[in-house]
C-alpha positions in Angstrom: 63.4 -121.4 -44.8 61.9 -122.8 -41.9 63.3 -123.5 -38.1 62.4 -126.9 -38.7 64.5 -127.5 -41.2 68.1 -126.5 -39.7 67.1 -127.5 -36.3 65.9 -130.9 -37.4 69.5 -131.8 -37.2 71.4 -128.8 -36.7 74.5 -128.8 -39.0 78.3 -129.4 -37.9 80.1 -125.9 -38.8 83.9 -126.0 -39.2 86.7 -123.1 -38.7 90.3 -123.1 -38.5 90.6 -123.4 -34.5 86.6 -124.8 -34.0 84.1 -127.0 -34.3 80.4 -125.7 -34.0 78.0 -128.6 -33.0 75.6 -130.1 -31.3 75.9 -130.4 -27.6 76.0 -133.2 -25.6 75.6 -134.7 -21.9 79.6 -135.3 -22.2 79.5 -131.1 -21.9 77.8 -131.0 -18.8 81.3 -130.4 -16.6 82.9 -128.7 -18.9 79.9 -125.8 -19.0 79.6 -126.3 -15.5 83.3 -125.2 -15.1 82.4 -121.9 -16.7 78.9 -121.1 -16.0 79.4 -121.3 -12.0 82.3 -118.5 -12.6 80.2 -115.5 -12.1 82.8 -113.2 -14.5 81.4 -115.4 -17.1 77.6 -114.9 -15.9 78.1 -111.2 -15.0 76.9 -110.1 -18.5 74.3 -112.9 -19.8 70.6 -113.2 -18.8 71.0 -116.4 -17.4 72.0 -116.9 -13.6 75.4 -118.4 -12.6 75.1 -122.0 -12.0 75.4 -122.5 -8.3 75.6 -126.3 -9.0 76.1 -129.4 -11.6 72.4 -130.0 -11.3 71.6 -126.5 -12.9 73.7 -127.4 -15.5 72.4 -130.8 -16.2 68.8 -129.2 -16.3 70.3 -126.5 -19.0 71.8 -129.6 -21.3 68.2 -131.4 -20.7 66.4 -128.6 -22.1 69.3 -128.2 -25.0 68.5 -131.5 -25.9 64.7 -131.2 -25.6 65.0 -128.1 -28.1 67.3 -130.2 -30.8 64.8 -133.3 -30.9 61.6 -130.8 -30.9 63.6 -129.0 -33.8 63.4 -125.6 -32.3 66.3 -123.3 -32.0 69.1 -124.4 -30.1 72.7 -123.6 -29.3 75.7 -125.0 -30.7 78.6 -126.0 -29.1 81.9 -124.2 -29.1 84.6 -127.0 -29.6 88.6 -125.9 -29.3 89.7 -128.0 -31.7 93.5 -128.1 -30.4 92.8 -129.6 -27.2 88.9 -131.1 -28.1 87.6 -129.0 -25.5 83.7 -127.9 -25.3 84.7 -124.2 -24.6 81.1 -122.7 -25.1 77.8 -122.0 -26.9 76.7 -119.7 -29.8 73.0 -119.3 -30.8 70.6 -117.7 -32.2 68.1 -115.9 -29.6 65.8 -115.3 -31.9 65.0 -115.9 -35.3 61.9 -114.4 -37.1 61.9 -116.1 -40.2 58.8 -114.1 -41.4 60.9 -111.1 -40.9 64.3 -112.5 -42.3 66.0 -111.6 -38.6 68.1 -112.8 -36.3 69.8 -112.2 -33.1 72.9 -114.0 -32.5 74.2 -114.4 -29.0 77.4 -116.6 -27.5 79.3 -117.2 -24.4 82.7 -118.9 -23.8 85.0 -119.9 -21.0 87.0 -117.5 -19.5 90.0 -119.5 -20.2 89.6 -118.5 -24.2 88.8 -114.6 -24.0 90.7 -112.1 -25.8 91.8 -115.0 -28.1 89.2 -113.9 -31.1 87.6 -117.4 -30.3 84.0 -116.0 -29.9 84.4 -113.5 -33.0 85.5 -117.0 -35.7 82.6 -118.1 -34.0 79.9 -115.7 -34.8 82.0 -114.9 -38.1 80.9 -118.5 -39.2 77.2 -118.8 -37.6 76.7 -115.2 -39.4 77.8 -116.6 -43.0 75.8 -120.1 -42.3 72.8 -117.6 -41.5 73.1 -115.6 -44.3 73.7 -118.8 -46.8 70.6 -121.2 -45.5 68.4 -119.5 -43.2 67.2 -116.7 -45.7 68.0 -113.5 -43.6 68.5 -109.9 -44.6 69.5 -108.9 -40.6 71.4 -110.4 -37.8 71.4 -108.5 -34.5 73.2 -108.6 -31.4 72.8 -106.6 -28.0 74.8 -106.8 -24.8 75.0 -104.9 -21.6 76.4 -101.4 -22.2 79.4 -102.8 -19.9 79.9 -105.9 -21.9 83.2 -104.4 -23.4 84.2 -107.9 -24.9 81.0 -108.8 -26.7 80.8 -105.0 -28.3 84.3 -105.8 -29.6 83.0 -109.0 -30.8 80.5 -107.4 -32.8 82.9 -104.8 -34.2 85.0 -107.3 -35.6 82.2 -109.5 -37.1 81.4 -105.8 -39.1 78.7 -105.1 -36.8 77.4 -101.7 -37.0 76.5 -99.7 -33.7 72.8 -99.0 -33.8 72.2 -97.0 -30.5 71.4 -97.8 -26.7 68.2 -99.2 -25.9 67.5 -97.7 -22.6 66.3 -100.0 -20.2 66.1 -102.6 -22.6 65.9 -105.3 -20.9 64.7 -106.6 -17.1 67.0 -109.4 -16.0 68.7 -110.4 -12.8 66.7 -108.0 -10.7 67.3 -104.7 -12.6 66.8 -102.8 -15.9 69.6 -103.2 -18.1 70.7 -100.7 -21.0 71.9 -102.7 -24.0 73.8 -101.7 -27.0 72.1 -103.1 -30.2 74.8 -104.1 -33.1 73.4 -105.4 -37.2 75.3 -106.2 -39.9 73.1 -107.1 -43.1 73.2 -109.6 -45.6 74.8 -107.2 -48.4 77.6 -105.8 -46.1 78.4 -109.5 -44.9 79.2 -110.3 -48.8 80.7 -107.5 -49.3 83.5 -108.0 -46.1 83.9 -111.5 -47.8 84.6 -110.2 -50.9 87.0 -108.2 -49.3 88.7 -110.7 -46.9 89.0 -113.3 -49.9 
């Protein structure tokens, strides 16, 4: 499986409170509204967006990645209220390798709600279904409480710290690295179903 071929035109993905799709300029206030609140910001490599411009620039470059059919974030749509609420994405993908890093970040407005874990529940069983992987990863700062619990629930399995992991925002950061694999995936849906 090749990036060109989900990205081409990156599939609509469907759960009981969200729709995962394909971002559009009509998001541009809406991620504005949390990615200039730096609680949202704190933990992601990106900086806060001091203003609508940075935004617009972020959604330009979205849209640059979708028609050059290279990995690209879907948007998180709250179904209840048709609210673009977030992204979820895949950071990296290593096809030759059959791995994957998922990442994702939502409004303050939804957290503790389980929002982000259907989410990555539903990216992680598209990615294991089409896009031919054996691993997905995640990391997050070692103070990112909410994303660890995120990839808890998903049936993540704690790895280990990678000490100074990562350089971003002016410091070294130690991040916690999560996997779940293909054949522990099926087996949680065989058990959930």
């Amino acid at each position: 499986m090749d990036i060109e071929k989900i990205y081409g035109d990156l599939p609509v993905l469907e759960t009981e409170r969200l729709i995962l799709r394909k971002i559009t300029f009509e998001d541009v206030e809406a991620m504005y509204s949390y990615g200039s609140n730096e609680d949202v910001s704190k933990y992601v490599t990106w900086n806060t967006h001091k203003t609508l411009s940075d935004t617009k620039e972020f959604v330009e470059f979205i849209l640059s990645q979708y028609e050059n059919k290279k990995v690209a974030p879907w948007g998180i749509e709250y179904k209840e209220k048709g609210k673009f609420i977030g992204t979820i994405n895949f950071l990296g993908w290593q096809p030759n390798h059959k791995i994957a890093e998922i990442g994702y970040v939502i409004s303050q407005d939804y957290w503790g709600k389980g929002i982000a874990t259907e989410a990555a529940n539903e990216v992680i069983r598209f990615a294991f279904n089409n896009m031919d992987l054996v691993r997905i990863q995640a990391r997050c700062f070692v103070e990112n409480i909410g994303s660890e619990r995120v990839m808890e629930k998903t049936g993540m399995s704690f790895e280990g710290t990678i000490r100074k992991g990562m350089f971003v925002k002016g410091q070294h950061q130690d991040l916690k690295m999560y996997s779940i694999l293909k054949e522990e995936f099926s087996s949680l849906e065989n058990v959930n179903n």
